[in-house]
C-alpha positions as CSV (number, residue, x, y, z in Angstrom):
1,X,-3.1,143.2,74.7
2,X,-1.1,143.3,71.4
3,X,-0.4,140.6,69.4
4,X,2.8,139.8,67.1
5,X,3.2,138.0,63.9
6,X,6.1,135.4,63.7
7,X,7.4,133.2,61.6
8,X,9.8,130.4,61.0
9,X,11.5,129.3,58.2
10,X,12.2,126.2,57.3
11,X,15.2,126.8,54.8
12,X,17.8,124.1,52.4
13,X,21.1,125.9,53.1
14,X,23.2,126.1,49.9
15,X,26.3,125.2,50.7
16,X,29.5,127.2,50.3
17,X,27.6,129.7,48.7
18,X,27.7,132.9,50.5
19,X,25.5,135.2,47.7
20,X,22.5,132.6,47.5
21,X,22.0,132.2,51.1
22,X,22.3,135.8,51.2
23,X,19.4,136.2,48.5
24,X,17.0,133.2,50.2
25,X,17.1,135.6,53.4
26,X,16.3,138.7,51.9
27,X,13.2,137.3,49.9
28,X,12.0,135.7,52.8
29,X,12.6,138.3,55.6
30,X,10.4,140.5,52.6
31,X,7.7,138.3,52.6
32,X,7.3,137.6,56.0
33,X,7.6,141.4,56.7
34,X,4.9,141.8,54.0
35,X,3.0,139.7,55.9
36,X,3.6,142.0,59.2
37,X,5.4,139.4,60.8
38,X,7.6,141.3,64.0
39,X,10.0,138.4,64.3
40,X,11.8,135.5,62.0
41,X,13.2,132.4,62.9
42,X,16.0,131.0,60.7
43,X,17.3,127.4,61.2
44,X,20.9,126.6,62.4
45,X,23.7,125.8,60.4
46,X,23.2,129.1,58.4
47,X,26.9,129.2,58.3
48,X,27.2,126.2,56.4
49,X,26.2,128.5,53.3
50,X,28.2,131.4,54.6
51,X,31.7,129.8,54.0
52,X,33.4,129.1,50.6
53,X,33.7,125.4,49.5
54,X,37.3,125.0,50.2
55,X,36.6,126.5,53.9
56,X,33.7,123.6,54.3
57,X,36.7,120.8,53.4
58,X,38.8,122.2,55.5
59,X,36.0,122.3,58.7
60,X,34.6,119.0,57.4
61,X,37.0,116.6,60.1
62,X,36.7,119.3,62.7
63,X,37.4,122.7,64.2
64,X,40.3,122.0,66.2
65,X,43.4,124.8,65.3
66,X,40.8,126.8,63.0
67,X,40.9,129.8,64.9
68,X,41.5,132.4,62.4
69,X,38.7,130.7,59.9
70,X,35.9,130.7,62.8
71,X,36.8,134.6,63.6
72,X,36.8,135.3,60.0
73,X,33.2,133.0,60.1
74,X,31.6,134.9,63.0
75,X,32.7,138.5,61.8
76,X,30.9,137.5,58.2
77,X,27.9,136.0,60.3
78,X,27.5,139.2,62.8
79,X,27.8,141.7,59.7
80,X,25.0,139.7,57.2
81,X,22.4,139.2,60.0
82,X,22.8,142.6,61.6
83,X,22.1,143.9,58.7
84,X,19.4,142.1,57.7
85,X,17.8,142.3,60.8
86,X,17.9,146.5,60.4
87,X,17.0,146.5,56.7
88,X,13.5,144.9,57.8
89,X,13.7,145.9,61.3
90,X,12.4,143.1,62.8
91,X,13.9,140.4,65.6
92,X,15.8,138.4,63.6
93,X,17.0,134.7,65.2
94,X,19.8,134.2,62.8
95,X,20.4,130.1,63.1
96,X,23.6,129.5,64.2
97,X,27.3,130.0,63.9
98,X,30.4,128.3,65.5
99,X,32.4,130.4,68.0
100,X,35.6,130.4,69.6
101,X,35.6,131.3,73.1
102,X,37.6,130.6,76.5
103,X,37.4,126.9,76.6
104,X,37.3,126.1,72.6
105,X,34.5,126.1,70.5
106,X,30.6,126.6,71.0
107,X,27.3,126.3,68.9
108,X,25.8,130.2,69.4
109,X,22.3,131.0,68.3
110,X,22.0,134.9,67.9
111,X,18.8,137.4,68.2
112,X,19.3,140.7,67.0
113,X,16.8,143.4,67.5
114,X,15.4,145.4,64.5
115,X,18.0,147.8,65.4
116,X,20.6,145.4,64.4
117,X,22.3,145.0,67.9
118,X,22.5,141.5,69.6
119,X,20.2,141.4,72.1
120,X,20.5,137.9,73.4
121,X,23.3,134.9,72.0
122,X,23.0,131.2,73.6
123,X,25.0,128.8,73.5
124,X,24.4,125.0,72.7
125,X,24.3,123.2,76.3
126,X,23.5,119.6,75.0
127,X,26.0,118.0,72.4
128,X,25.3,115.0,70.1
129,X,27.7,112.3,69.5
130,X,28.8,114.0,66.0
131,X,28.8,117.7,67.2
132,X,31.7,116.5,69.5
133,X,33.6,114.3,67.5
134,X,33.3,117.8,65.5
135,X,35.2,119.8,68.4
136,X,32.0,121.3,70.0
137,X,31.8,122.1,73.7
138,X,29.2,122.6,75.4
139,X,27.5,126.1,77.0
140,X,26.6,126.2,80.3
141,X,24.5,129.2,80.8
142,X,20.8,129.4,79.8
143,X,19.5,133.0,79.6
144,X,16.4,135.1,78.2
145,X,15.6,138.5,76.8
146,X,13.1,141.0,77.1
147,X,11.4,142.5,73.7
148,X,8.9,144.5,72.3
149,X,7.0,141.2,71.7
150,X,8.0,139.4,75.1
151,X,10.9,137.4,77.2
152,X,12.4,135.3,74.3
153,X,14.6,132.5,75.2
154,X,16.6,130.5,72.5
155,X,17.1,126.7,72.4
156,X,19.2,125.3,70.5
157,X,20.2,122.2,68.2
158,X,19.5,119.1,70.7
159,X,18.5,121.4,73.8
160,X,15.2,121.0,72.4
161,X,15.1,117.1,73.6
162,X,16.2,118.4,77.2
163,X,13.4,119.3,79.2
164,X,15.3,121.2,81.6
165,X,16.5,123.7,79.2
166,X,12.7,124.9,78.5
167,X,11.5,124.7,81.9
168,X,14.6,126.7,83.0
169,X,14.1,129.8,80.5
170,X,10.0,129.7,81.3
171,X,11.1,130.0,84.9
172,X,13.6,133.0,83.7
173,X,10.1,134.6,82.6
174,X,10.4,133.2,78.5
175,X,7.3,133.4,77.3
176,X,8.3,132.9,73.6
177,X,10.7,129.8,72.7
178,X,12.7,129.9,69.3
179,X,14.0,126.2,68.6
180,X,16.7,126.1,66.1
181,X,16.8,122.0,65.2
182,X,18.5,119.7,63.1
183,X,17.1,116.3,62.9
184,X,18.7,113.7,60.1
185,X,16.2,112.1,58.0
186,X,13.9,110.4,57.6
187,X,11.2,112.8,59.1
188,X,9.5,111.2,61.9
189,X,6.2,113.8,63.1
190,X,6.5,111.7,66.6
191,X,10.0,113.1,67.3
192,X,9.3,116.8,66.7
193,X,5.9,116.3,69.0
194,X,8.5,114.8,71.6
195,X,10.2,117.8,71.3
196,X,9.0,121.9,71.3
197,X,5.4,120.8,71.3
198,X,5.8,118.8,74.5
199,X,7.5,121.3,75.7
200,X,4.8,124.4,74.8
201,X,1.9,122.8,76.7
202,X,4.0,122.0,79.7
203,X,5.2,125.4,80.0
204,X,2.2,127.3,78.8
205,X,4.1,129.3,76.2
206,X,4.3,130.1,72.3
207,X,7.0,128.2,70.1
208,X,8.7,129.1,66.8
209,X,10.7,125.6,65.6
210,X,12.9,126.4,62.2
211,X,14.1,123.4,61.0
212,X,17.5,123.0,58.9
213,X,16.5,121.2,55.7
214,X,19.6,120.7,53.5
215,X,22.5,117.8,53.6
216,X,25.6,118.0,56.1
217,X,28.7,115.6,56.4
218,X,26.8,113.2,53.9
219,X,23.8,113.3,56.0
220,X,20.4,114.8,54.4
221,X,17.8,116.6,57.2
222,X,14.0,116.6,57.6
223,X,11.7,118.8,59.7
224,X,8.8,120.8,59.9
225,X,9.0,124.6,60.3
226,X,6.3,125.3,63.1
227,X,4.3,127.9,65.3
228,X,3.3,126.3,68.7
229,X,0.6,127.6,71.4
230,X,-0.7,125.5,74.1
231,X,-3.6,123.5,72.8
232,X,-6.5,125.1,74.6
233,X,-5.8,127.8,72.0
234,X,-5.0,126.5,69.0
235,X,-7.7,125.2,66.4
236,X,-8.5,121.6,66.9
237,X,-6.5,121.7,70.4
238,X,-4.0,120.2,68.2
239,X,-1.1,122.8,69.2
240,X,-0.6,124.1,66.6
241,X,-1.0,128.0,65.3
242,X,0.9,127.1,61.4
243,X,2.7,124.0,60.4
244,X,4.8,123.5,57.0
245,X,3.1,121.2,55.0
246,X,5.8,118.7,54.0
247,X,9.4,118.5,55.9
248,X,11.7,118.8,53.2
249,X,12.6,121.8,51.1
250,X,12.2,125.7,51.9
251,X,9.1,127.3,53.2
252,X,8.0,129.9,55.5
253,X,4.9,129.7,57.6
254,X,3.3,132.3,59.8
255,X,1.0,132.9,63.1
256,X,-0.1,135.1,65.2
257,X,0.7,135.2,68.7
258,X,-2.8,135.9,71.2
259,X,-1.5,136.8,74.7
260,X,-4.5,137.7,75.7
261,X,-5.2,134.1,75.5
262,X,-2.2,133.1,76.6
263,X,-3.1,134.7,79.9
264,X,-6.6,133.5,80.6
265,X,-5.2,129.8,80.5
266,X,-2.6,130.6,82.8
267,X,-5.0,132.0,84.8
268,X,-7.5,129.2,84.6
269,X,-5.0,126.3,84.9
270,X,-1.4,128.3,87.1
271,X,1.0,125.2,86.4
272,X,3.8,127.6,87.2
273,X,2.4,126.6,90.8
274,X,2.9,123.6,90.9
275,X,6.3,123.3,90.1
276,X,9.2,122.2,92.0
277,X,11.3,125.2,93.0
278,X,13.3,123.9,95.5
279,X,14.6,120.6,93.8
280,X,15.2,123.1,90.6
281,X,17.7,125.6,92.9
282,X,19.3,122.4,94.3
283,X,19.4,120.2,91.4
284,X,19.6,122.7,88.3
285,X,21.4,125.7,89.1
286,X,25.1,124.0,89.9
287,X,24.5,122.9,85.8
288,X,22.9,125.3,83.9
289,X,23.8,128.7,86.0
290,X,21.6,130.7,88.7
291,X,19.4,132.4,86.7
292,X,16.3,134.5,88.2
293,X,14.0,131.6,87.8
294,X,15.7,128.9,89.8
């Protein structure tokens, strides 16, 4: 079987400046291509460095009645990552932008192909406290992708502390989970573990986690950018295939993705069958959507 290189990168956003964000992506997306690396993971709030500074004060208190901005903001968002992602023609996971829909406005994560089309966009579907004071609603459809490299699924901001969310895309046929998080400082290893890492060995998947690492609303963040594999296969059984080594700052970290192993675990341990199907279809799929899985 073939294996993929990704990576994840664990990036300080500047703020409100469009030209500098621009640049950090383009030297990283080169090294990690140098580096043969098929996919990149970039954290959310990328568009906090896409807008101008006056457009952050005016979003600072909210989104409500900002309609023409967040169009403006997604058309600037969908042109720079589509782009990008056919300059180096990889899979791109582009953090995440704001979005007005029907309903008001949603947290969207974007993969493009190295074509540059959008090939799968998910929506937040677990708010914190802040993100709705903010104006944020919440998605309510969880869906996958099929790729070159395998059935991606996308979780996003505080999904990642959901367990529902990555058990519902693994049943969709995800075997690759790209985690997009935002967690406010100071950096506590025990809460990332509680998060994509618990989720990867009870899901026998891979993991990419990019981190957001810069300041928001007067509030710095802290995270690791990290490659997961179930433990079996990972050095140390540990869980790990590459781990930032310190949570603040920017960095990109790389690994290799073994399906080969992937497979012979699932074959000597199938936890897919022991999973409850039924109370998934009755409990689940009313929330989250009837997906193939459930």
């Amino acid at each position: 079987m073939k294996r993929f290189k990704v990576a994840a990168v664990q990036l300080e956003i500047p703020w409100g400046q469009p030209r500098k964000l621009l640049v950090q992506c383009q030297e990283y997306l080169e090294l990690a291509s140098r580096k043969g690396c098929h996919l990149v993971a970039l954290p959310p709030l990328t568009w906090l460095g896409l807008m101008e500074e006056e457009e952050l004060k005016v979003t600072a208190q909210g989104f409500q009645g900002k309609v023409a901005l967040l169009e403006r903001l997604e058309d600037k968002y969908e042109e720079i990552f589509s782009e990008l992602a056919r300059e180096f023609s990889m899979y791109l996971v582009a953090g995440t932008v704001p979005v007005m829909r029907e309903g008001g406005v949603f947290h969207l994560a974007v993969l493009y192909g190295p074509e540059g089309k959008q090939i799968l966009g998910q929506m937040q579907t677990h708010l914190s406290r802040e993100e709705e004071e903010l104006g944020f609603n919440r998605g309510v459809e969880l869906e996958t992708a099929e790729t070159e490299i395998g059935r991606i699924g996308l979780v996003v901001g505080t999904d990642v502390w959901y367990p529902e969310v990555s058990r519902i895309l693994t049943l969709q046929g995800a075997e690759l989970l790209v985690a997009l998080t935002a967690v406010a400082e100071p950096y506590n290893p025990w809460v990332q573990l509680a998060g994509m890492w618990q989720e990867v060995q009870q899901n026998q998947v891979f993991a990419v986690e990019s981190p957001f690492t810069g300041r928001w609303r007067d509030c710095r963040y802290a995270g690791c950018a990290t490659i997961y594999a179930p433990c079996e296969i990972t050095e140390g059984e540990q869980g790990f295939l590459a781990k930032s080594d310190k949570p603040t700052g920017s960095q990109l970290v790389v690994g290799e993705l073994a399906w080969e192993k992937l497979k012979q675990i699932r074959e000597s341990y199938p936890i897919y069958r022991h999973f409850n199907r039924r109370l998934y279809k009755r409990e689940l799929a009313a929330v989250y959507g009837e997906g193939d899985g459930c």
